[in-house]
Backbone as CSV, one residue per row, in Angstrom:
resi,resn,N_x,N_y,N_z,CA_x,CA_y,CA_z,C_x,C_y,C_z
1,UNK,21.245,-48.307,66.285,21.237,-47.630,67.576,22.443,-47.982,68.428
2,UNK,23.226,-49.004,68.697,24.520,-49.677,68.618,25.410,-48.478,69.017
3,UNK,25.726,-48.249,67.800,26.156,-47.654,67.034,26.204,-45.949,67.482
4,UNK,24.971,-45.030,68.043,24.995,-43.595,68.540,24.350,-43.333,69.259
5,UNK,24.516,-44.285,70.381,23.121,-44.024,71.780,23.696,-42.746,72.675
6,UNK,24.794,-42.636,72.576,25.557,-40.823,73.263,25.035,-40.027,72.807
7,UNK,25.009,-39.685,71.240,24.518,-38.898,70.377,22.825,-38.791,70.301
8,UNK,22.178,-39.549,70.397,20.963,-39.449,70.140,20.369,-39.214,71.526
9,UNK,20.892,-39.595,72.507,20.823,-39.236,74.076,20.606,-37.558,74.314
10,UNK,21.993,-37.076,73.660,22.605,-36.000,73.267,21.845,-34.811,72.758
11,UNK,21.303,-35.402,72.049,20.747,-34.460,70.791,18.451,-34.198,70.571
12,UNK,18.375,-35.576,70.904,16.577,-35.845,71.052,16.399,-34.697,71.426
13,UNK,16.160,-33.730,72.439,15.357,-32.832,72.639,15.870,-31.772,72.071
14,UNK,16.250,-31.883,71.319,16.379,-30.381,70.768,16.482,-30.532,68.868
15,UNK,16.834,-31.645,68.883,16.585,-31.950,67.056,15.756,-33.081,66.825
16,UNK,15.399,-33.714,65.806,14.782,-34.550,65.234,15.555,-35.425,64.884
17,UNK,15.734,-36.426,65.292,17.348,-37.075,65.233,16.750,-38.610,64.798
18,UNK,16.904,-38.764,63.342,17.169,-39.988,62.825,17.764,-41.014,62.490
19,UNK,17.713,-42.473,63.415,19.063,-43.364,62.943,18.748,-44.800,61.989
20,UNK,18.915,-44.522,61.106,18.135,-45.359,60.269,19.231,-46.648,60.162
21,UNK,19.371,-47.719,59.849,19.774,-49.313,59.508,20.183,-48.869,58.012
22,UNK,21.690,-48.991,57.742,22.071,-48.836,55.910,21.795,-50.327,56.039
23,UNK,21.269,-50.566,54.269,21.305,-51.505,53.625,22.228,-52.827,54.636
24,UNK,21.719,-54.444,54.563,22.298,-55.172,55.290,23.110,-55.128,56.598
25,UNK,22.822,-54.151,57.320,22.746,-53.377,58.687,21.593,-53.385,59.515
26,UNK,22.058,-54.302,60.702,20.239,-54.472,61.376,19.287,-55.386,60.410
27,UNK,18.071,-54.497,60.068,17.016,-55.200,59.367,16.968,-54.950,58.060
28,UNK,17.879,-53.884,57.767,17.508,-53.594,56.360,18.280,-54.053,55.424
29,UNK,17.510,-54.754,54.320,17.820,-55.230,52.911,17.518,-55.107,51.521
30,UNK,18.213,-55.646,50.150,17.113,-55.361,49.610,17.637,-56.607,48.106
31,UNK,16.786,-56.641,47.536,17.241,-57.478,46.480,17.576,-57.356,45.082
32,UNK,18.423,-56.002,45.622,19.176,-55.375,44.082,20.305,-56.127,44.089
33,UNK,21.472,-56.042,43.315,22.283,-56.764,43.286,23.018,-55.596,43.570
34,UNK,23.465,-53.858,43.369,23.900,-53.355,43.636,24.631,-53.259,44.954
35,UNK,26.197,-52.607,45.409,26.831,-52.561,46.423,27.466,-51.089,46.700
36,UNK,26.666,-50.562,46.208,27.452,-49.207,46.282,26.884,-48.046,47.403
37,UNK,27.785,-47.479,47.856,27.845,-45.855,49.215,26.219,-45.547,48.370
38,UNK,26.606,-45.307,46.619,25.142,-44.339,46.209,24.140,-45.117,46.111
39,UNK,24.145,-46.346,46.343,22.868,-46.952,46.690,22.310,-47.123,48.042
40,UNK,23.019,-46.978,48.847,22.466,-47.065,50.314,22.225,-45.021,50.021
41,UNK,23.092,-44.107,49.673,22.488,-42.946,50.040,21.141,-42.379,49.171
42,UNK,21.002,-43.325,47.813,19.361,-43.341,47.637,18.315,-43.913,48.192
43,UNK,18.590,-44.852,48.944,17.340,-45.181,50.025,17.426,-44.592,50.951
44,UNK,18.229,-43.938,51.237,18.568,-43.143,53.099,17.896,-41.500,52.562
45,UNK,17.791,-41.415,51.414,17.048,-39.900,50.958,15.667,-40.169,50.612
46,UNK,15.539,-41.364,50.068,14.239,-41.726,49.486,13.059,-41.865,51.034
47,UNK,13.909,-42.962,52.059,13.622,-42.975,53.461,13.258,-41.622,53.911
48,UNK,13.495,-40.687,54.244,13.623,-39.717,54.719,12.750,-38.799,54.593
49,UNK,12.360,-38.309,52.943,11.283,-37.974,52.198,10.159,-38.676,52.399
50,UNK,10.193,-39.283,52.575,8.905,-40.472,52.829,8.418,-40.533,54.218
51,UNK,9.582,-40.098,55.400,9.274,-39.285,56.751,8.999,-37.689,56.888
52,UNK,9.245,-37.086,55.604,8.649,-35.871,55.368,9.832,-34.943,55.637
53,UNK,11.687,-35.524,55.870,12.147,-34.425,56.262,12.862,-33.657,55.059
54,UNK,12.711,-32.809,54.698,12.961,-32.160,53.307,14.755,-31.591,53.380
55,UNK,15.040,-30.846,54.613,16.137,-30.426,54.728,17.366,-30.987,56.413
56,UNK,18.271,-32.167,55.773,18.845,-32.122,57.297,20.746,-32.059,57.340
57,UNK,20.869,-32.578,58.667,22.421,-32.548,59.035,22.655,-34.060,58.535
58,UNK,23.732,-34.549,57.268,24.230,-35.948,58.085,25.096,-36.256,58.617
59,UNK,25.223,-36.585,59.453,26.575,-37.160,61.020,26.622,-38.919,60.490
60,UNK,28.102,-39.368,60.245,28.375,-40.411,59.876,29.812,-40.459,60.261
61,UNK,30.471,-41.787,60.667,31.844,-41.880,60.664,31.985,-43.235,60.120
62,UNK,33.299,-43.456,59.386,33.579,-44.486,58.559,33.031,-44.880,57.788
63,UNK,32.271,-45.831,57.463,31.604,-46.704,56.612,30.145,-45.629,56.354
64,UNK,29.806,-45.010,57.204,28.390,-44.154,56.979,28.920,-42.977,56.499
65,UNK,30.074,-42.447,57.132,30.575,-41.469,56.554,30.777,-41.235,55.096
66,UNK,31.522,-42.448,54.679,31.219,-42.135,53.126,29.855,-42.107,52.252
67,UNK,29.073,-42.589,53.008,27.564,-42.959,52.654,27.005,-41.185,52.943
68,UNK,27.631,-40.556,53.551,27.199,-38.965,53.759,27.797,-38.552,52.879
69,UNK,29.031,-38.462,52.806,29.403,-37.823,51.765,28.461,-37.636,50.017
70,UNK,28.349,-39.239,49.670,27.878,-39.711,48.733,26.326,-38.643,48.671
71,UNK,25.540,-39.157,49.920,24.239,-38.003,50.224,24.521,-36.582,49.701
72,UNK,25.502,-35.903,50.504,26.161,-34.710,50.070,25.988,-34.493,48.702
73,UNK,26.628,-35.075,47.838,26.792,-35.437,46.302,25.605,-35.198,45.484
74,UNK,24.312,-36.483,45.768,23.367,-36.952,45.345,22.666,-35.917,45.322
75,UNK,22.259,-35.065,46.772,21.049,-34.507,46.995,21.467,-33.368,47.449
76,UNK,22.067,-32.489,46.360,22.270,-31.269,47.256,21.369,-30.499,48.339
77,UNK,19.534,-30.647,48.008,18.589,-30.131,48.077,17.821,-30.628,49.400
78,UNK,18.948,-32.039,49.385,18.106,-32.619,50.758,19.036,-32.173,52.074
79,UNK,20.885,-32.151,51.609,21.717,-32.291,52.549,21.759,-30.991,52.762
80,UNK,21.652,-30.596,53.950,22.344,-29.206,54.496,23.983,-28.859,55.077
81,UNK,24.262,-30.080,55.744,26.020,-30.520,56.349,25.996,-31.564,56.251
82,UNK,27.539,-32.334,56.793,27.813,-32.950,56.817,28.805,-33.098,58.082
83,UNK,28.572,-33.978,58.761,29.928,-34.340,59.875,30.049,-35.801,59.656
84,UNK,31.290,-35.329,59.395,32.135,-36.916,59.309,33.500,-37.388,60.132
85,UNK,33.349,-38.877,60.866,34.844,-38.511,61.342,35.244,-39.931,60.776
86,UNK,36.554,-40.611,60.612,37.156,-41.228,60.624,36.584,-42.147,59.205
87,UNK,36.753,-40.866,58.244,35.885,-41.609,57.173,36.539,-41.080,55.435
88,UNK,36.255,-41.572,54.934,37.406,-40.412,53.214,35.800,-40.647,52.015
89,UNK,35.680,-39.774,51.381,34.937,-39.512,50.341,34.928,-40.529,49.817
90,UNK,35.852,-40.941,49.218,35.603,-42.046,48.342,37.013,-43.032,48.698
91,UNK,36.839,-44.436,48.659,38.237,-45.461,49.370,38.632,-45.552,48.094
92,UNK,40.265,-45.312,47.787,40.794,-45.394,46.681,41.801,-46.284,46.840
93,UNK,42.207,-47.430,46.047,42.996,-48.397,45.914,44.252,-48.101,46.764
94,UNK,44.942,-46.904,46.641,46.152,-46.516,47.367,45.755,-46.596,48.418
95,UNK,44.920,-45.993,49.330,44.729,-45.859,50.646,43.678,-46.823,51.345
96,UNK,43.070,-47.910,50.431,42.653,-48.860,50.980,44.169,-50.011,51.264
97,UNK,45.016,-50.081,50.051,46.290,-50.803,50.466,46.963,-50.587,51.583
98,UNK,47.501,-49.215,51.849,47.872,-48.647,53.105,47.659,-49.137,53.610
99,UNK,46.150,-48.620,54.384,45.741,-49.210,55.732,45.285,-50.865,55.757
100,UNK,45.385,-51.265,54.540,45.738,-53.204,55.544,47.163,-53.509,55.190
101,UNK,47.979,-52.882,54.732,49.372,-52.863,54.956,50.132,-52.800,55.948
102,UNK,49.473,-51.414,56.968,49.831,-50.965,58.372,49.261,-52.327,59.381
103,UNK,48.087,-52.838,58.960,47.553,-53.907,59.915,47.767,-55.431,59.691
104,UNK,48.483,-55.523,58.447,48.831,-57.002,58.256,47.159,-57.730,57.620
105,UNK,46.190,-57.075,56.866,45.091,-58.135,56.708,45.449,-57.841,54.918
106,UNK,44.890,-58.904,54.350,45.007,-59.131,53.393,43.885,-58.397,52.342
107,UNK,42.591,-58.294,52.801,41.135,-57.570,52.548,40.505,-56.917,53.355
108,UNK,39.574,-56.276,53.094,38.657,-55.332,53.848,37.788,-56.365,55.218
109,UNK,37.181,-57.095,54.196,36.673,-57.837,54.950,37.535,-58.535,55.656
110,UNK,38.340,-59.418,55.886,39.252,-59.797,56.893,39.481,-59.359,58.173
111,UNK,39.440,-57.630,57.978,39.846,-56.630,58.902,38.795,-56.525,59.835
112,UNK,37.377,-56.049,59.038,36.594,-55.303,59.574,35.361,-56.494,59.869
113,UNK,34.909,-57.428,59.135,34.170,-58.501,59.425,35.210,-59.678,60.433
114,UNK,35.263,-59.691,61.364,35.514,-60.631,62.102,34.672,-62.019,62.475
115,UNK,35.377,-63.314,62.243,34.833,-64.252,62.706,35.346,-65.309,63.783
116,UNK,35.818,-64.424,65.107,36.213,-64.957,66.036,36.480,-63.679,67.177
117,UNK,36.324,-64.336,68.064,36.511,-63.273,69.385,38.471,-62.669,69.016
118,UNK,39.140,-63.863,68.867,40.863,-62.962,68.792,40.377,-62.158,67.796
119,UNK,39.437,-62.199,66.507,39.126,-61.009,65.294,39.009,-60.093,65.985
120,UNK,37.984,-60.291,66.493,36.908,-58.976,67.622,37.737,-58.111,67.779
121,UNK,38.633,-58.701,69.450,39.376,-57.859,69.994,40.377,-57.240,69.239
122,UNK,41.177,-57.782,67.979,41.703,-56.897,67.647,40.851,-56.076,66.256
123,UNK,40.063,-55.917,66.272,38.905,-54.981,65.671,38.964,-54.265,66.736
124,UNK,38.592,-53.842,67.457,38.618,-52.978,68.289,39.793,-52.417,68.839
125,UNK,41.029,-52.886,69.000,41.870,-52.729,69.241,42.370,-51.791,68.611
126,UNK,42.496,-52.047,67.406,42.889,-51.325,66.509,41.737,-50.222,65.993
127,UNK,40.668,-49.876,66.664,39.943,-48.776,66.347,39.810,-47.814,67.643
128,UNK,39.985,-48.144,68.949,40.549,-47.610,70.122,41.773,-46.864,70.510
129,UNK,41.955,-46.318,71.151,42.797,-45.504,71.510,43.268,-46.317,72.862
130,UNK,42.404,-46.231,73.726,42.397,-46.816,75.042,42.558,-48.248,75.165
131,UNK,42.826,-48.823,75.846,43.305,-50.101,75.529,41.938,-50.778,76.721
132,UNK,40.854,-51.132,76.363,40.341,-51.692,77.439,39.707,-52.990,77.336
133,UNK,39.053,-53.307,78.597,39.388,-54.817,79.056,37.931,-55.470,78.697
134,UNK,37.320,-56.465,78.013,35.713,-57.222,77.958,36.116,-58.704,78.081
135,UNK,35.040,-58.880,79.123,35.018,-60.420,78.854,35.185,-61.195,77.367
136,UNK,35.259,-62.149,77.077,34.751,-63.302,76.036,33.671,-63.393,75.604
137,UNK,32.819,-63.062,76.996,31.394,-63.413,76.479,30.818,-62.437,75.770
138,UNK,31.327,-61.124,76.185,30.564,-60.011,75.587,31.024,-59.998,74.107
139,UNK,32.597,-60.424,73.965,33.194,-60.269,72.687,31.724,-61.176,71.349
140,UNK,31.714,-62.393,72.322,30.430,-63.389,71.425,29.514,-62.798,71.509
141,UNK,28.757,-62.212,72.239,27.782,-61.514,72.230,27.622,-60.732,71.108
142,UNK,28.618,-59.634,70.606,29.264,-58.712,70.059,28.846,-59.295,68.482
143,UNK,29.819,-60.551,68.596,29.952,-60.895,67.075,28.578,-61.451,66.343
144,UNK,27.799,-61.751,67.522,26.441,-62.155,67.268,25.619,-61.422,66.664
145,UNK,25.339,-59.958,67.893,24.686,-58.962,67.203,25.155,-57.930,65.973
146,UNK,26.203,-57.916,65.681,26.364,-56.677,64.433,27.557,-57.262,63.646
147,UNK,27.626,-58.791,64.090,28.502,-59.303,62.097,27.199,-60.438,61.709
148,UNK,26.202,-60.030,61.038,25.475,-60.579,60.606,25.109,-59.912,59.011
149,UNK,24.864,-60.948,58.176,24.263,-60.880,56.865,26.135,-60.104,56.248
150,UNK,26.869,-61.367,56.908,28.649,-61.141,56.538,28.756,-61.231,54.618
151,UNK,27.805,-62.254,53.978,28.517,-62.090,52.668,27.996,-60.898,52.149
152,UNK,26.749,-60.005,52.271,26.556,-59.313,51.747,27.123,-57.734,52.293
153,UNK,27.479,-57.846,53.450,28.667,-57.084,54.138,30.140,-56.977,53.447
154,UNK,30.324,-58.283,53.261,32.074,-58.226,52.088,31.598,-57.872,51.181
155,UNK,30.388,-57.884,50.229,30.042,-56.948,49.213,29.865,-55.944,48.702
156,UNK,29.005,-55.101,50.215,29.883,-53.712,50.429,31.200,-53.166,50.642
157,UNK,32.150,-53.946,51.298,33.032,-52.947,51.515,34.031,-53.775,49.976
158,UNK,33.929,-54.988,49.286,33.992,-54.414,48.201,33.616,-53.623,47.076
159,UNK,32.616,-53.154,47.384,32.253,-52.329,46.187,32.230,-50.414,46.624
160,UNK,33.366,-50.703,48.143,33.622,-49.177,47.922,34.973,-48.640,47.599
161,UNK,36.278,-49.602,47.260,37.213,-49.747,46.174,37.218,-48.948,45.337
162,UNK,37.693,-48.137,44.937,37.973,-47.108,43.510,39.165,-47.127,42.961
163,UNK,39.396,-47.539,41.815,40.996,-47.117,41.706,41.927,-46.249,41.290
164,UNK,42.489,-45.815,41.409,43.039,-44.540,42.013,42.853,-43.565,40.658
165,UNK,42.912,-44.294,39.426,42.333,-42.903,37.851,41.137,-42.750,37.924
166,UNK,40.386,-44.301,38.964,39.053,-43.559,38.569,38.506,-42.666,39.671
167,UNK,39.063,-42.263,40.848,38.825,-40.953,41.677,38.603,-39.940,41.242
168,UNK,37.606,-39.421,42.044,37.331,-37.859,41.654,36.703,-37.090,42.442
169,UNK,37.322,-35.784,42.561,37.213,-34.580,44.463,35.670,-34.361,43.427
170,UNK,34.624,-34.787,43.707,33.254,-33.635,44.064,33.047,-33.090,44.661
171,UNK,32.579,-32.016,43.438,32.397,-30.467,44.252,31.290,-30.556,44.998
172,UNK,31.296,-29.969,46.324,30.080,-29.945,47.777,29.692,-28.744,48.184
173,UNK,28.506,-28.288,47.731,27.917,-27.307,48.106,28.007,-26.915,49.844
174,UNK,28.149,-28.212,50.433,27.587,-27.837,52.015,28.673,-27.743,52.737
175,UNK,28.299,-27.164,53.798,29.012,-27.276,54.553,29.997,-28.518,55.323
176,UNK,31.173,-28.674,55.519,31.827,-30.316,56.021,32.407,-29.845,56.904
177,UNK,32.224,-31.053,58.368,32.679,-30.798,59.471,33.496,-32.145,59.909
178,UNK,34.937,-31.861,59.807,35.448,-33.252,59.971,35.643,-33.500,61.629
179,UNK,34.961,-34.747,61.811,35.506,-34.265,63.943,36.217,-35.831,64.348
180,UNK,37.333,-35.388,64.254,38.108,-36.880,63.816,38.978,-37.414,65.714
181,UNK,38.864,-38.340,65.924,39.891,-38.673,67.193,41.484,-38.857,66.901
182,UNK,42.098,-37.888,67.397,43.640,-37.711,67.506,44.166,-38.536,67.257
183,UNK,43.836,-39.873,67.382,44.334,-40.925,67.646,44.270,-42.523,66.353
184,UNK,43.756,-41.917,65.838,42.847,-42.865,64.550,43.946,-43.327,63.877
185,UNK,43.798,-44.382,63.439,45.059,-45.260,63.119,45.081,-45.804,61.993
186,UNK,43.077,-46.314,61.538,42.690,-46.845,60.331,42.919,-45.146,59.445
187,UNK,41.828,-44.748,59.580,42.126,-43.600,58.673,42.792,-42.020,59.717
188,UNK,44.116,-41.661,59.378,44.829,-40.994,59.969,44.671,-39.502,60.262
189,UNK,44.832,-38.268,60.645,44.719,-37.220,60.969,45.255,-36.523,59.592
190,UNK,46.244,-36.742,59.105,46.705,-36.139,57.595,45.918,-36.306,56.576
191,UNK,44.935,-37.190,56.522,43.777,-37.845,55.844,43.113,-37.013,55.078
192,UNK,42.356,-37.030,57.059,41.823,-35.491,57.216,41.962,-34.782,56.766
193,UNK,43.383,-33.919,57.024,43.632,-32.477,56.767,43.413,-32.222,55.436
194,UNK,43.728,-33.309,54.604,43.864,-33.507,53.031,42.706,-33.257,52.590
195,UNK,41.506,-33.989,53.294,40.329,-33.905,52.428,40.111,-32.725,52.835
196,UNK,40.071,-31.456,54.109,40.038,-30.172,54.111,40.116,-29.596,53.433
197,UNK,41.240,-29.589,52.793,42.210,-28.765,52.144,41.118,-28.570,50.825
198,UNK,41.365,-29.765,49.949,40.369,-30.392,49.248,39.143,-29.573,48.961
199,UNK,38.172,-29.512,49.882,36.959,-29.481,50.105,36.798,-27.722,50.331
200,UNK,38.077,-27.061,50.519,37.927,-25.448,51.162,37.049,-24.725,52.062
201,UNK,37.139,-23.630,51.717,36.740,-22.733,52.947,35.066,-23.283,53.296
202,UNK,34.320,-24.035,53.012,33.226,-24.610,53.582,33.527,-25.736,54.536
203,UNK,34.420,-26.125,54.432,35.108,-26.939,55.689,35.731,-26.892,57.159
204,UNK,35.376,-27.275,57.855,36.074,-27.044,59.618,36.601,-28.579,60.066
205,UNK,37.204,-28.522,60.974,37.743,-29.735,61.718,38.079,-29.212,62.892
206,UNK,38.076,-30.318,63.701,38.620,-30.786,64.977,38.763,-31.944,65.048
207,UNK,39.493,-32.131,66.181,40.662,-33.616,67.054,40.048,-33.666,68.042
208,UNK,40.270,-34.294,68.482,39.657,-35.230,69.766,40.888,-35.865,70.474
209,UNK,41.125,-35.109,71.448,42.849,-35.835,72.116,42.265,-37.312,72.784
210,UNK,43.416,-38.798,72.705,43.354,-39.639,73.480,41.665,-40.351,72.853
211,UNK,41.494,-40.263,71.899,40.217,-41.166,70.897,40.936,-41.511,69.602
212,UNK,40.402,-42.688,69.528,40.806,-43.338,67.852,39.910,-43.089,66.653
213,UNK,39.701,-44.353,66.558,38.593,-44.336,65.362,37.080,-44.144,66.079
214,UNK,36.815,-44.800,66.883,35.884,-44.861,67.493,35.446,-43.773,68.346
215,UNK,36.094,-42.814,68.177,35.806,-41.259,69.030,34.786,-40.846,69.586
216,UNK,33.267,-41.224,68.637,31.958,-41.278,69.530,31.768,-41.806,70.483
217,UNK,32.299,-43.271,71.124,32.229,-44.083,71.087,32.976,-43.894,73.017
218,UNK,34.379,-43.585,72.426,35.347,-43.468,72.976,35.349,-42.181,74.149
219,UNK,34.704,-41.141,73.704,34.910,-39.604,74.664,33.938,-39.266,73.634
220,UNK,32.277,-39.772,74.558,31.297,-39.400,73.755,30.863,-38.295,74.006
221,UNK,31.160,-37.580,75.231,30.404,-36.553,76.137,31.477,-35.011,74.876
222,UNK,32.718,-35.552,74.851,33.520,-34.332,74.195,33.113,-34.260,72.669
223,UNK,32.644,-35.530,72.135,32.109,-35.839,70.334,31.134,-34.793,71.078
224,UNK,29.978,-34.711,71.862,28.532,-34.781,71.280,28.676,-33.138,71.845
225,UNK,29.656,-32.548,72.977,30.187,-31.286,72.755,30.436,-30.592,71.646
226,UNK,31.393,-30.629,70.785,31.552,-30.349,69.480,30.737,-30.455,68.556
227,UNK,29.826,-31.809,68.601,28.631,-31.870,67.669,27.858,-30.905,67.832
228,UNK,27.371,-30.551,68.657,26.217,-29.756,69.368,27.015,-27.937,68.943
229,UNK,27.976,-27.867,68.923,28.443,-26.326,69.087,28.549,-26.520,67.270
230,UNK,28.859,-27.642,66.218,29.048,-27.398,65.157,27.367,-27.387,64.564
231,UNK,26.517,-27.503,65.291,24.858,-27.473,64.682,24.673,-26.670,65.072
232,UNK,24.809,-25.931,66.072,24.233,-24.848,66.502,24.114,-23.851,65.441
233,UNK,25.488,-23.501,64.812,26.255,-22.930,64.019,25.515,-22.808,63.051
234,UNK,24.670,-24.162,62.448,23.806,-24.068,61.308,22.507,-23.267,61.365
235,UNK,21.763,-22.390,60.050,21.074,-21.539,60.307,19.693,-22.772,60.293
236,UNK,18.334,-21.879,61.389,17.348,-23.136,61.594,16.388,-23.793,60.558
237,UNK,15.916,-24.160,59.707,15.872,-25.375,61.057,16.924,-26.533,60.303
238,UNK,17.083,-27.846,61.189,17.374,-28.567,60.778,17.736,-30.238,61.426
239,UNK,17.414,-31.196,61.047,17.358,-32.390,61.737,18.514,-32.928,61.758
């Protein structure tokens, strides 16, 4: 909840709007040894079915985003769209190098698991557009509530690594809505356009001027604008 309180603010009265905890996120765990996008998007379908919803939208950016995509993939029957922003189908060795190349970290985890407030801030820093100001305390606060259950966290984001022969564009029945912030630095606007291109005429995008990575986050009122005009769009019903 962290994570899309604009959006779900946004959206409650008029959809059925589910925000579920992926795997070692919040409360949820499990004691497979598996680390993979398609294992969190078989419990996030299995979940779901088990709440009775047969047909929905998934909205994900980054790290969930690929976990939609993956959904996309898995369940044609369950997924109806997809919106994703600041996120790539699958992380492939080239473009996981890139982007800790551009940032100076050595691993995923390094980058994105922080274990110190200077981590924090520049975690955020570098997922912002805007340059703004938090105490210390909130930064601890911060690292308290959502870098927890860290080794099995570096386990995910190693095991979403691909290397670059073993990539491959799956074909997507649904509809993809990329709604990316202008400004995104981890994963870039050309990214984007690429996986468009990619993905064809079932695909749309938009930018978000003056937002980074964090675009929901960042100019939530203009995300949950666009969100709202790209569901509409979809024929009814749908969660």
């Amino acid at each position: 909840m962290i994570t899309w309180p604009f959006q779900v603010w946004s959206l409650r009265k008029k959809y059925a709007v589910y925000v579920p905890d992926l795997l070692f996120f919040g409360g949820s765990s499990t004691s497979r040894s598996e680390r993979s996008p398609a294992l969190q998007a078989e419990c996030l379908a299995k979940g779901l079915r088990k709440l009775g919803v047969e047909r929905c939208t998934v909205v994900g950016f980054s790290y969930g985003g690929m976990v939609a995509f993956k959904m996309a993939e898995m369940q044609p029957a369950l997924v109806e769209a997809v919106v994703a922003g600041g996120s790539v189908r699958e992380l492939s060795e080239s473009v996981s190098g890139d982007v800790l190349g551009r940032f100076g970290f050595s691993s995923l985890s390094e980058m994105l698991l922080p274990e110190s407030v200077k981590g924090c801030k520049a975690l955020l820093r570098n997922g912002m557009h805007k340059k703004m100001y938090f105490p210390n305390r909130l930064y601890k606060d911060f690292l308290e509530v959502m870098f927890v259950n860290t080794k099995e966290r570096a386990e995910l984001l190693e095991g979403l690594i691909v290397l670059d022969k073993d990539t491959k564009i799956p074909k997507l029945s649904q509809k993809i809505h990329f709604l990316w912030g202008e400004e995104d630095q981890i994963f870039k606007q050309e990214l984007s356009q690429h996986m468009r291109e990619e993905v064809g005429n079932k695909a749309t995008y938009e930018s978000i001027k003056k937002a980074g990575h964090l675009v929901h986050l960042e100019r939530p009122f203009l995300y949950n604008n666009c969100l709202n005009h790209f569901l509409d769009s979809l024929p009814p019903p749908h969660t």
